[in-house]
C-alpha positions in Angstrom: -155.8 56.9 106.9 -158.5 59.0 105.0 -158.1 58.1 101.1 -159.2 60.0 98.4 -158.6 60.1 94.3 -159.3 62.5 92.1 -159.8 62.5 88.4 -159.5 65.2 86.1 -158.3 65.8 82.5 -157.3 68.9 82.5 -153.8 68.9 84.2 -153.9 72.5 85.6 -157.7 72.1 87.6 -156.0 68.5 88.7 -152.7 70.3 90.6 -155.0 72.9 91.8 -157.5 70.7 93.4 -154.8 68.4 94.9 -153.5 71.4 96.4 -157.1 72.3 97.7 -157.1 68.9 99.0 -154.2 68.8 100.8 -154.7 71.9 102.5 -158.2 70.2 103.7 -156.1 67.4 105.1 -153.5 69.4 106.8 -156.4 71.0 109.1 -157.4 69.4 112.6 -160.2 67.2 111.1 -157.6 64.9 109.1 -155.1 65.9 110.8 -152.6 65.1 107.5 -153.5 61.4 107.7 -154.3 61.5 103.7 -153.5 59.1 101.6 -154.5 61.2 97.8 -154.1 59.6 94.3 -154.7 61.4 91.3 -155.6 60.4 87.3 -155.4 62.0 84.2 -158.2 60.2 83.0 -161.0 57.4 83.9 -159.5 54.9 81.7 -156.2 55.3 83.8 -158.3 55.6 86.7 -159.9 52.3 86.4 -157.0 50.6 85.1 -154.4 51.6 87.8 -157.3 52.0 90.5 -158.5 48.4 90.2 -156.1 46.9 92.7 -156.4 48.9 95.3 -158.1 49.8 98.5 -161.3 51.4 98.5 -161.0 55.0 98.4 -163.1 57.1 101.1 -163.9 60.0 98.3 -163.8 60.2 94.6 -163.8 63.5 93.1 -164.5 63.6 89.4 -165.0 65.6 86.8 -167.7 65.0 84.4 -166.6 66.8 81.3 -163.7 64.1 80.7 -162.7 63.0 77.2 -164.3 59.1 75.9 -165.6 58.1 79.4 -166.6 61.0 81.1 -167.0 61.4 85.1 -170.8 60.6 85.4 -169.9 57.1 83.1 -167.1 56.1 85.5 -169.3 56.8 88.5 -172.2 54.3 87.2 -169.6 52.0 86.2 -167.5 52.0 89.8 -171.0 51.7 91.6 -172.1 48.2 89.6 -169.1 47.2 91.0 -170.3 47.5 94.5 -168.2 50.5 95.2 -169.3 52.7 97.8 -166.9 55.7 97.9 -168.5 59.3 98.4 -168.8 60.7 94.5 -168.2 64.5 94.9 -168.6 65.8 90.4 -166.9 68.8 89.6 -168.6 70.7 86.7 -169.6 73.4 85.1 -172.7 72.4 83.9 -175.0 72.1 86.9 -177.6 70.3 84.6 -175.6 67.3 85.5 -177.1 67.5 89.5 -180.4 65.4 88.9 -178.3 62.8 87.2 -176.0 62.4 90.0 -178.9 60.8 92.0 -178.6 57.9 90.0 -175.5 57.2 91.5 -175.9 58.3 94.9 -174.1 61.5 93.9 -175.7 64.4 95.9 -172.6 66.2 96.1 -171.4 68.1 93.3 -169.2 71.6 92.9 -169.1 74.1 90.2 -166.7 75.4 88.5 -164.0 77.0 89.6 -164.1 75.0 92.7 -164.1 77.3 95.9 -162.1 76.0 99.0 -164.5 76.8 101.5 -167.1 74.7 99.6 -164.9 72.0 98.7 -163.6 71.9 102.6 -167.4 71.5 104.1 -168.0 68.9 101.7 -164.6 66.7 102.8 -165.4 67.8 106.2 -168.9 66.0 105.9 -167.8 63.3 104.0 -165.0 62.2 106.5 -167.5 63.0 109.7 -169.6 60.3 107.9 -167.0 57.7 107.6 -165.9 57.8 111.0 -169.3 57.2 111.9 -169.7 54.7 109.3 -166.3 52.9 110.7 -168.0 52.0 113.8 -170.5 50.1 112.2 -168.0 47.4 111.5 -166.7 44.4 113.5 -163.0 43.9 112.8 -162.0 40.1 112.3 -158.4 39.6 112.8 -156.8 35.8 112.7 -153.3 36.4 112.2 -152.2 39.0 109.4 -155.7 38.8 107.7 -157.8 41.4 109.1 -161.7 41.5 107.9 -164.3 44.3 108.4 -167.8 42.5 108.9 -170.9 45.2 108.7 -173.0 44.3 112.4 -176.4 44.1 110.2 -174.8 41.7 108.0 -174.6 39.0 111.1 -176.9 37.4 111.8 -175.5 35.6 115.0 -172.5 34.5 116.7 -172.3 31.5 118.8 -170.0 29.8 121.1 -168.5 26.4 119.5 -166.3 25.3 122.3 -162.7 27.6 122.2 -163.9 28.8 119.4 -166.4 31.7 118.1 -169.0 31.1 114.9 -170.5 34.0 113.0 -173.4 33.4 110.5 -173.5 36.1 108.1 -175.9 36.3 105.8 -174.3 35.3 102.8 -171.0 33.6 104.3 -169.4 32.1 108.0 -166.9 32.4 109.9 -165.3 30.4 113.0 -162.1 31.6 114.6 -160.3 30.3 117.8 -161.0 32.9 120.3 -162.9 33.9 124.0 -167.0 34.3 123.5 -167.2 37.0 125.7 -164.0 39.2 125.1 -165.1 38.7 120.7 -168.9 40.0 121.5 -168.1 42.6 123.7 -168.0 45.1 120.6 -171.3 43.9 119.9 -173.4 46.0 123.1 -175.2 48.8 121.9 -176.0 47.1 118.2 -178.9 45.5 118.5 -178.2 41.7 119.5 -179.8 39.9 122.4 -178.7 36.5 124.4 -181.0 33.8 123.8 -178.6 31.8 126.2 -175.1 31.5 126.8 -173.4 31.8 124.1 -175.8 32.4 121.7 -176.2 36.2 120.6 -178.8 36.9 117.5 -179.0 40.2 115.7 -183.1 41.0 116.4 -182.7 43.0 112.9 -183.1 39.5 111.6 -185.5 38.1 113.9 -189.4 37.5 112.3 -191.1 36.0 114.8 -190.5 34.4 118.8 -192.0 31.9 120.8 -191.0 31.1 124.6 -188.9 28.2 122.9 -187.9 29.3 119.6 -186.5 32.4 117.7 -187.1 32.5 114.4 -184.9 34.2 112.2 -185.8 35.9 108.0 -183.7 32.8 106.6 -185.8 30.1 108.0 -182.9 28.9 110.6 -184.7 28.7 114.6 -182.3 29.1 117.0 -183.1 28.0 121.1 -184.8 30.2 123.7 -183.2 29.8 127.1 -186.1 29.2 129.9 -186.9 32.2 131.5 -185.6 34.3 128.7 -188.6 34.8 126.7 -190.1 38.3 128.6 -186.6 40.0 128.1 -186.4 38.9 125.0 -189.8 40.3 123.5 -189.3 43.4 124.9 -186.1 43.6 123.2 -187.6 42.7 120.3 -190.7 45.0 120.4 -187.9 47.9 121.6 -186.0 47.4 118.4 -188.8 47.8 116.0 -190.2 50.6 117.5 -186.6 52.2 116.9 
């Protein structure tokens, strides 16, 4: 489900860009899996939004009443939020400033469809992709998206499976092989079995040792050393 809010205080631009929206949706990119919320404000926005899930895209206008679009923007991103920002204005002054909060996307008034629909178009391309950089957790009804770079290695602890992250662990009852299988292709090497490291967080190797940007050393199988710094050289040449 593709999410996406929009915030605008003028009620007539707020229906006509929903509408825009979910004509955008209805095409064969989204396919009408849209989930779309819409504020009258950024105070109602941040007090309503809060509890939430993420939203894909935020569409804002900037020339709001008390807390206007670019505010809100700085204010979500402290917050860690990561959304796409598209600003709707009609002052295009307003561009340079967006770059402070990783908003290269902005529209001017009146919003055309066509522009509007290459932006959501980009934007949803972009999260796909950014979807697959994710390993899903699931123990039961909690389900957890873990960012690959973010591990820095899982490991076999009898029937169960270890992840070191880099600022939290996890350990789950589950099969090594069938859990790491969505980890080919990303970067991680076997130092034996049951031991896969991400090489993003790898700063130096010996024939015994692997040495990872933390401080922790984790074992080199025998005979594993060769593959291993090839892999590593391989990686940083990417």
């Amino acid at each position: 489900m593709f999410r996406i809010a929009i915030c605008e205080d003028e009620k007539v631009v707020l229906d006509y860009e929903s509408s825009l929206v979910k004509d955008w949706a209805a095409g064969p990119l989204c396919g009408g899996a849209l989930e779309l919320d819409t504020y009258i404000s950024a105070e109602q926005f941040l007090f309503e939004s809060e509890d939430k899930a993420p939203y894909d895209v935020l569409i804002f206008d900037i020339q709001m009443k008390n807390i206007n679009g670019m505010e809100l923007a700085k204010k979500l991103r402290a917050r860690g939020c990561d959304s796409v920002i598209i600003f709707v204005t009609g002052i295009p002054d307003y561009a340079i400033e967006g770059y402070e909060v990783g908003a290269v996307r902005y529209i001017l008034k009146p919003v055309k469809p066509e522009v509007l629909n290459g932006l959501l178009d980009a934007a949803f391309k972009e999260g796909q992709k950014k979807a697959e950089d994710y390993f899903v957790l699931g123990q039961g009804a909690d389900v957890q998206k873990i960012s690959f770079e973010k591990i820095i290695y899982v490991e076999a602890h009898g029937h169960y499976v270890f992840l070191k992250g880099m600022d939290f662990e996890r350990e789950w009852k589950a099969g090594f092989a069938e859990t790491t299988a969505a980890f080919d292709g990303r970067g991680f090497f076997c130092l034996r079995r049951g031991l896969l490291v991400n090489l993003a967080h790898v700063t130096r190797i010996t024939r015994t040792d692997c040495v990872l940007d933390g401080g922790e050393t984790l074992p080199v199988a025998r005979g594993v050393y060769k593959e291993l710094n090839e892999a590593f050289i391989d990686f940083f040449k990417k």
